[in-house]
Backbone as JSON, one array per atom type, in Angstrom:
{
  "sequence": "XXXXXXXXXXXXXXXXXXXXXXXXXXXXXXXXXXXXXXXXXXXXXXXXXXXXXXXXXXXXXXXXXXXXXXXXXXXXXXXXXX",
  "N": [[-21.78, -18.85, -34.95], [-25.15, -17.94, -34.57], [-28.1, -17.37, -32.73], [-30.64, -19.18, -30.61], [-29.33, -20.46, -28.49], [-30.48, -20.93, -26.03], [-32.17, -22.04, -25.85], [-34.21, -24.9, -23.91], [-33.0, -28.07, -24.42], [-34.48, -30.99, -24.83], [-34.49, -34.46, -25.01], [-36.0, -36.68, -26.0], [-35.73, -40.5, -25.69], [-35.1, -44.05, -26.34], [-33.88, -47.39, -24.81], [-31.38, -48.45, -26.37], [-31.96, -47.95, -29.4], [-30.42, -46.96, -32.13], [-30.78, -44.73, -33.45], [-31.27, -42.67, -31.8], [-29.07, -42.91, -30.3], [-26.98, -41.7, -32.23], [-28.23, -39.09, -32.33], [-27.66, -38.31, -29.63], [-25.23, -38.12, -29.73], [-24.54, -36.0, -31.95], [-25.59, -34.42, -30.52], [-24.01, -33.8, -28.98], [-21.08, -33.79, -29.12], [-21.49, -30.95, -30.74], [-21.43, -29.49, -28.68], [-24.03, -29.45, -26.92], [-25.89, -28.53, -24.41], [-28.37, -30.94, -23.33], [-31.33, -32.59, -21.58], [-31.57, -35.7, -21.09], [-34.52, -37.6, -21.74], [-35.69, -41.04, -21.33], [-38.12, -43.29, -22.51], [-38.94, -45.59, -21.96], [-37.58, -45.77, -19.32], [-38.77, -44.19, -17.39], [-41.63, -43.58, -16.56], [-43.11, -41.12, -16.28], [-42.05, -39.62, -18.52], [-42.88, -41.57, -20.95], [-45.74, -40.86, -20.62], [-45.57, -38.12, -21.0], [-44.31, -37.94, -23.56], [-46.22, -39.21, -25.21], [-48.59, -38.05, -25.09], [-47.73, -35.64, -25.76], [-48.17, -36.75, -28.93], [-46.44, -38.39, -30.51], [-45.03, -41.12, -31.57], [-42.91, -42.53, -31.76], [-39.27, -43.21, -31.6], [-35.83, -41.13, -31.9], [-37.06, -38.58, -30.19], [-36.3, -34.53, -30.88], [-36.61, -31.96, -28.52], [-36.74, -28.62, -29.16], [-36.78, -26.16, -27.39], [-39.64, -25.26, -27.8], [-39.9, -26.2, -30.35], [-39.78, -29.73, -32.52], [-37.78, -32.02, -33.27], [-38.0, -34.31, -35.19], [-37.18, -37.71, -35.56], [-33.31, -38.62, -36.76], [-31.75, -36.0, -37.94], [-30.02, -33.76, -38.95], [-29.7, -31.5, -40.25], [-32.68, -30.53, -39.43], [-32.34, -30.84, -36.81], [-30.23, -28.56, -36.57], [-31.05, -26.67, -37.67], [-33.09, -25.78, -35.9], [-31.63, -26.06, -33.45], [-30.05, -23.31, -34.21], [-32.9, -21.96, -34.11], [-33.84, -21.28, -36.5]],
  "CA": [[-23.13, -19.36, -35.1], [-25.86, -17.13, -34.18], [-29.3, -18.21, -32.42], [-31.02, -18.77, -29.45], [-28.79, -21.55, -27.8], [-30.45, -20.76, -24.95], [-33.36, -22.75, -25.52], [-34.08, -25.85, -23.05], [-33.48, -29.32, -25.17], [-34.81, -32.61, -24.97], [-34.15, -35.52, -26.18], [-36.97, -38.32, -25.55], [-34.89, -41.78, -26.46], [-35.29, -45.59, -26.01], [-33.05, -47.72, -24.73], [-31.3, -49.78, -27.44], [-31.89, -46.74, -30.38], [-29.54, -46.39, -32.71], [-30.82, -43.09, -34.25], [-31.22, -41.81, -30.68], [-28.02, -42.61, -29.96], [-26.94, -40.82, -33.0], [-28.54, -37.82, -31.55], [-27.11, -38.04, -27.96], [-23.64, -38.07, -29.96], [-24.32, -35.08, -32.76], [-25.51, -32.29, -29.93], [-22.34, -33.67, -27.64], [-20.01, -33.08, -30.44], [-21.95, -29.55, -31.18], [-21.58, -28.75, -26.9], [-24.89, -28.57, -26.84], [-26.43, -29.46, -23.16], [-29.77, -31.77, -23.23], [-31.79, -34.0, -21.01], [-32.49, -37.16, -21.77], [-36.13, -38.52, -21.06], [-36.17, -42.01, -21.58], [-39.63, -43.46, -22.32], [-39.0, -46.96, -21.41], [-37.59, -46.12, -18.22], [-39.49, -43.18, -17.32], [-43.12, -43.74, -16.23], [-43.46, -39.55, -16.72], [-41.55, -39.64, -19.81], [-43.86, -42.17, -22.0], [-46.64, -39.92, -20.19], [-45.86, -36.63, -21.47], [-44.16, -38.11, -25.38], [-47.69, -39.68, -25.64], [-49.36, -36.83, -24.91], [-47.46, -34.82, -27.65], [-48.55, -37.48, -29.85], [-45.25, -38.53, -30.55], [-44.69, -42.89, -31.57], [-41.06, -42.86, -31.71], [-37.81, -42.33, -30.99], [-36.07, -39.97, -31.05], [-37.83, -37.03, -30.66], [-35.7, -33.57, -29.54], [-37.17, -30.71, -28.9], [-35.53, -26.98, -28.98], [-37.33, -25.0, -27.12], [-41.37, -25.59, -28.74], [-39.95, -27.12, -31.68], [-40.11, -30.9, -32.08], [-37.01, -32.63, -34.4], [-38.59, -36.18, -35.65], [-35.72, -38.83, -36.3], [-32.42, -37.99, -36.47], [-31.99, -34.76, -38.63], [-28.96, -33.33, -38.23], [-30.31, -30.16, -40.97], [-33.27, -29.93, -38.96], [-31.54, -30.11, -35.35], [-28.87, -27.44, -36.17], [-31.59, -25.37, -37.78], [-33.69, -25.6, -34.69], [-30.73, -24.9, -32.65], [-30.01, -21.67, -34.45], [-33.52, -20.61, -33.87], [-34.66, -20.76, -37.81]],
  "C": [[-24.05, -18.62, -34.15], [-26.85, -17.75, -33.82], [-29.5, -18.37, -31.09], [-30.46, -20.52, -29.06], [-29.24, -21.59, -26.18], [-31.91, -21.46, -24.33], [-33.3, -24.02, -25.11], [-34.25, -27.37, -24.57], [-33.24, -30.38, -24.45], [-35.36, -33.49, -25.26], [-34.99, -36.83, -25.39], [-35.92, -39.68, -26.57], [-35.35, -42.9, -25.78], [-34.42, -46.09, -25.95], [-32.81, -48.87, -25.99], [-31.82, -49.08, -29.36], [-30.97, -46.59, -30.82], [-29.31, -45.28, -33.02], [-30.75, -42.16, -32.64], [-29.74, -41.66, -29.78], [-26.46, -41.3, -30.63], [-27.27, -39.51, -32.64], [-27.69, -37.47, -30.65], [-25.75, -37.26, -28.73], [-23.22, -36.63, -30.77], [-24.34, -34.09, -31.54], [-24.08, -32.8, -28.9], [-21.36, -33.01, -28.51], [-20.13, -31.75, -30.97], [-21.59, -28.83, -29.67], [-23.05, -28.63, -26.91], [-25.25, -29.67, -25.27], [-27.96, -29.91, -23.29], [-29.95, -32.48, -22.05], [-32.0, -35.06, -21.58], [-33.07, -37.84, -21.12], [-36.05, -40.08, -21.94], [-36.93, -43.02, -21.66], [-40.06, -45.37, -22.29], [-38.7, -47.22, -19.7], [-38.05, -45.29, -17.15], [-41.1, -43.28, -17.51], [-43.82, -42.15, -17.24], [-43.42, -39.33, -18.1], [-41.76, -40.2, -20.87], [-45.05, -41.1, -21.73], [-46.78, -38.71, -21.54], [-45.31, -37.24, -23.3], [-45.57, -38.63, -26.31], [-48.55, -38.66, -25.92], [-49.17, -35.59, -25.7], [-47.67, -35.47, -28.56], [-47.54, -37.98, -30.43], [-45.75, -40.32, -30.66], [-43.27, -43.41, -31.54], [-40.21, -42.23, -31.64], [-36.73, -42.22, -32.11], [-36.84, -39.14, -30.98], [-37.02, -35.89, -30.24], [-36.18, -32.45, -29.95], [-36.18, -29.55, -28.03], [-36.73, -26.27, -29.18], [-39.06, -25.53, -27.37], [-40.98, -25.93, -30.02], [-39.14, -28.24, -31.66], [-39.23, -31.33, -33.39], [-37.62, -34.02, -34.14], [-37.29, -37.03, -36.06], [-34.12, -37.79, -35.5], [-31.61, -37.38, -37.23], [-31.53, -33.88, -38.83], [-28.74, -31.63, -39.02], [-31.28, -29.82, -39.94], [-33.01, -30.02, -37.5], [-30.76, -29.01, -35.43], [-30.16, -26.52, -37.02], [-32.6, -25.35, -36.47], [-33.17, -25.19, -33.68], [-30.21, -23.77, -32.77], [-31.21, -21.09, -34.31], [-34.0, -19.98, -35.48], [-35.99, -21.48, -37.72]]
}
């Protein structure tokens, strides 16, 4: 698998998210390394998901691009870098 794995991801989540947990679990199972900003317990981290205009969770972003839900076509094409 080819692509720029080298781009910084993360994963804005809420505690008590199913789909975000869903997330956490697909990029573990892929190796992939993320942060996770959580915007309930994270003053900063409602801050800045607001401020991308963002209403829910999850959101993960690869690199400057922003996966909505949990998308598991458009996470692995964002992690290859299409």
């Amino acid at each position: 698998m080819e692509g720029d794995m080298s781009a910084e991801v993360v994963v804005f989540t809420m505690s008590g998210c199913p789909h975000c947990a869903g997330v956490k679990e697909y990029l573990g199972q892929k190796g992939v390394e993320y942060t996770e900003r959580n915007v309930l317990e994270d003053d900063q981290a409602m801050a800045d998901f607001r401020q991308m205009g963002f209403r829910g969770t999850p959101v993960t972003l690869v690199g400057e691009v922003a996966v909505i839900g949990f998308d598991k076509e458009k996470l692995d094409a964002a992690l290859e870098g299409e």
